[in-house]
C-alpha positions as CSV (number, residue, x, y, z in Angstrom):
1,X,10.9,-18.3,33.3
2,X,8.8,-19.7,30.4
3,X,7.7,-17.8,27.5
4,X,4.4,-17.7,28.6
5,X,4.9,-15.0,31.5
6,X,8.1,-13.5,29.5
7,X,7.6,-9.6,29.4
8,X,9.7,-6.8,28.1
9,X,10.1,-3.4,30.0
10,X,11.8,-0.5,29.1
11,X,12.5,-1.1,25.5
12,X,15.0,1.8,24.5
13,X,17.1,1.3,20.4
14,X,18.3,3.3,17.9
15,X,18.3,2.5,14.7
16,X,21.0,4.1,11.9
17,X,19.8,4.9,8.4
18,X,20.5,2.2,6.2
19,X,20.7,-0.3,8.9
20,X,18.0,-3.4,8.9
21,X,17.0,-4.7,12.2
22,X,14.7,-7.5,13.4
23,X,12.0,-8.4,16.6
24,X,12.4,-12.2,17.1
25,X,10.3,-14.0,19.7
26,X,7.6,-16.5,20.0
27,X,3.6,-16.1,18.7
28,X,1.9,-13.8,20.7
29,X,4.9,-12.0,22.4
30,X,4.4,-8.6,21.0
31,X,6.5,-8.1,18.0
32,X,3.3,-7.4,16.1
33,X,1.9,-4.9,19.0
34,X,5.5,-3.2,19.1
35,X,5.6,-2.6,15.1
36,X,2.0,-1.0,15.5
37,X,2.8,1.0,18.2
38,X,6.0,2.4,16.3
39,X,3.8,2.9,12.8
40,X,1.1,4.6,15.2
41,X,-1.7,2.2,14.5
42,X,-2.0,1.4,18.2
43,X,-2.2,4.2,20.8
44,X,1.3,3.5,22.8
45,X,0.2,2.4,26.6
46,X,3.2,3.7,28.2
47,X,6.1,5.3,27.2
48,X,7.5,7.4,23.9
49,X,8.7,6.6,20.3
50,X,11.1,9.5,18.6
51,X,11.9,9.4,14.8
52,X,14.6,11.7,14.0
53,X,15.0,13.3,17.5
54,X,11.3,14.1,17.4
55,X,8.2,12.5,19.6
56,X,6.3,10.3,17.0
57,X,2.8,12.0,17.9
58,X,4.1,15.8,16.7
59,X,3.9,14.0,13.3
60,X,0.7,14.5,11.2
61,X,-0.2,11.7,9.5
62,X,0.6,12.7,6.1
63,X,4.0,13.9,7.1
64,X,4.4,10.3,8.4
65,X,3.3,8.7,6.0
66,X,6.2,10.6,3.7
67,X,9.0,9.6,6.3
68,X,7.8,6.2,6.5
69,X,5.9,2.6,5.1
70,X,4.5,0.3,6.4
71,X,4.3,-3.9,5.0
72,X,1.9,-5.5,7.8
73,X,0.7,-9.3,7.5
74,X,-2.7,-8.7,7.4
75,X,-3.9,-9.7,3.8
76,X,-5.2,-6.7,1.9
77,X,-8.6,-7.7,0.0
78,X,-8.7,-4.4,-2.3
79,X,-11.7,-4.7,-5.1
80,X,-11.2,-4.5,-8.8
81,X,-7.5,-2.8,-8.2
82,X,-4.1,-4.2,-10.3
83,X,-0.8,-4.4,-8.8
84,X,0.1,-1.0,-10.6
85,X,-3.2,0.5,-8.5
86,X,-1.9,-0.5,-5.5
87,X,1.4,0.4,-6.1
88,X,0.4,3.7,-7.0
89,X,-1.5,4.5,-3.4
90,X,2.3,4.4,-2.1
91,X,1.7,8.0,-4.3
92,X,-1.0,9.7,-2.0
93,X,0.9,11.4,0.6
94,X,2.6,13.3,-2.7
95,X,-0.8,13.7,-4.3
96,X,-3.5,16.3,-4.4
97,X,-6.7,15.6,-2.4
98,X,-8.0,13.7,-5.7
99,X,-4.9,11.5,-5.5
100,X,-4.1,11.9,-9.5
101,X,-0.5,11.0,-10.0
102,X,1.6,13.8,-12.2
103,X,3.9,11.9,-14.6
104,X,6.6,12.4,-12.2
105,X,4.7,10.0,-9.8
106,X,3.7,7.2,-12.5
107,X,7.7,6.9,-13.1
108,X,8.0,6.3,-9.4
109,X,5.4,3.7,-9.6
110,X,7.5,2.5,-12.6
111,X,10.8,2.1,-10.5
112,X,9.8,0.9,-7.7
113,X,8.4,-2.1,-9.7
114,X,11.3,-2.6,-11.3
115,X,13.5,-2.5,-7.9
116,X,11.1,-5.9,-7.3
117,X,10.7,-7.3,-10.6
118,X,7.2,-6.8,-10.9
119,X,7.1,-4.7,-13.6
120,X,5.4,-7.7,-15.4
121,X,2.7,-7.6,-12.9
122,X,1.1,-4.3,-13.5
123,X,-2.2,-5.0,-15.3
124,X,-2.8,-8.3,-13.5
125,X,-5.7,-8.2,-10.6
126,X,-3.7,-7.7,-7.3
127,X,-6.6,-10.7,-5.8
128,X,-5.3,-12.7,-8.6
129,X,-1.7,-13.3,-7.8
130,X,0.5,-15.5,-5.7
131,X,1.4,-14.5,-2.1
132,X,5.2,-14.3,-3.2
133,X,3.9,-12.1,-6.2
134,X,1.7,-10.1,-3.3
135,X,4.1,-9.7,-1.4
136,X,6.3,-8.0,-4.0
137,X,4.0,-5.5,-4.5
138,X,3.7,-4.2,-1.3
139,X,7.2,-3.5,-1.2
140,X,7.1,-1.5,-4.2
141,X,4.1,0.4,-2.6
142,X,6.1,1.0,0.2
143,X,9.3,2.1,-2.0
144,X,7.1,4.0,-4.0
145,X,6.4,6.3,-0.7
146,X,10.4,7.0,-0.6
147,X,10.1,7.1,3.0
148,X,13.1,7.0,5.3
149,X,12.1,3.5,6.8
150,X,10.3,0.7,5.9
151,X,8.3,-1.6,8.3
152,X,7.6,-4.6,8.1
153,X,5.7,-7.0,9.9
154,X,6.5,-11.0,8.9
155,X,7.1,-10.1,5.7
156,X,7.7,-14.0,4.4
157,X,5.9,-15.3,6.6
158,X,3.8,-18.1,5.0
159,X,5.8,-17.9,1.5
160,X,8.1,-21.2,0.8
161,X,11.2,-20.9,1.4
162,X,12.7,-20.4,-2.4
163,X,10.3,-17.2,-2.4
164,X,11.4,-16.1,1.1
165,X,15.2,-16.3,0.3
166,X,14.3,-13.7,-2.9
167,X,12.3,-11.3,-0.9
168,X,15.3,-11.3,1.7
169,X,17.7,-11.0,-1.0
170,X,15.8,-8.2,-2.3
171,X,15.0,-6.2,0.9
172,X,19.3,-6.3,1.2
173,X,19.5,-4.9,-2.4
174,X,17.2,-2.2,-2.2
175,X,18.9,-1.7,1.1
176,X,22.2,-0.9,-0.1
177,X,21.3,0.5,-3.2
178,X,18.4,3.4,-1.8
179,X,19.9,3.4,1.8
180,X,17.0,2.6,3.1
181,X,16.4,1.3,6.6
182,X,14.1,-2.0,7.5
183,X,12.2,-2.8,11.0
């Protein structure tokens, strides 16, 4: 069959902690839809995601949001926000209902910059960077949540392919350094 009527059906994994896996498959075939279904920003049409033995809907979102990030391609716009700013929402799920960070929470902001090198990056207007640079702060955001998992959805896509290599590179670091898992 072509790709063009190529459908999948009973899509059953399991993925170990620490383990990094990967959706390949042509433009429009529904890696995107099955990363958004997992994350919950799409209602699931049929079937059942479990994280950690348990039914992904029993979550609430903030307990979620603690056990897992998300990286999607869509371009974040944010206004008048630095890097550090953006890397410091990866703090709200720890944070009060007025979202201060505790000193505690500005040193996880702090590492998880580091872990990217973009500690360097921290005053500069997150609108006013390179996508590589972008992109590198995201992570952080997302390592800043400590979550058991990271997602991430193309997460070179449109970078050349020096910058892709170091983001890979990275993502295999952090990986074996933090145990973290990647989708």
């Amino acid at each position: 069959k072509s790709f063009d009527s190529f459908q999948l059906h009973n899509i059953s994994f399991t993925l170990p902690k620490g383990y990094i896996m990967g959706l390949i498959g042509p433009n429009g075939s529904g890696k995107s839809t099955i990363l958004k279904s997992i994350t919950r920003q799409l209602q699931i049409i049929g079937g059942k995601v479990y994280f950690d033995d348990r039914n992904l809907n029993s979550f609430s979102y903030k307990e979620l949001s603690t056990r897992m990030a998300v990286v999607l391609t869509e371009r974040m716009r944010p206004e008048l926000m630095t890097c550090h700013d953006i890397v410091a929402t990866g703090r709200y799920p720890y944070t009060g209902r007025l979202g201060i960070l505790s000193r505690e929470d500005e040193e996880k902001v702090e590492e998880a910059m580091r872990a990217v090198h973009a500690e360097s990056l921290g005053s500069r207007d997150f609108n006013n960077i390179s996508d590589g640079q972008r992109q590198r702060v995201l992570l952080a955001r997302a390592i800043c949540q400590e979550p058991d998992i990271i997602i991430l959805d193309e997460p070179t896509s449109s970078l050349d392919v020096s910058i892709q290599a170091k983001i890979i590179n990275m993502l295999i670091k952090l990986k074996k350094e933090q145990n973290l898992t990647y989708m």
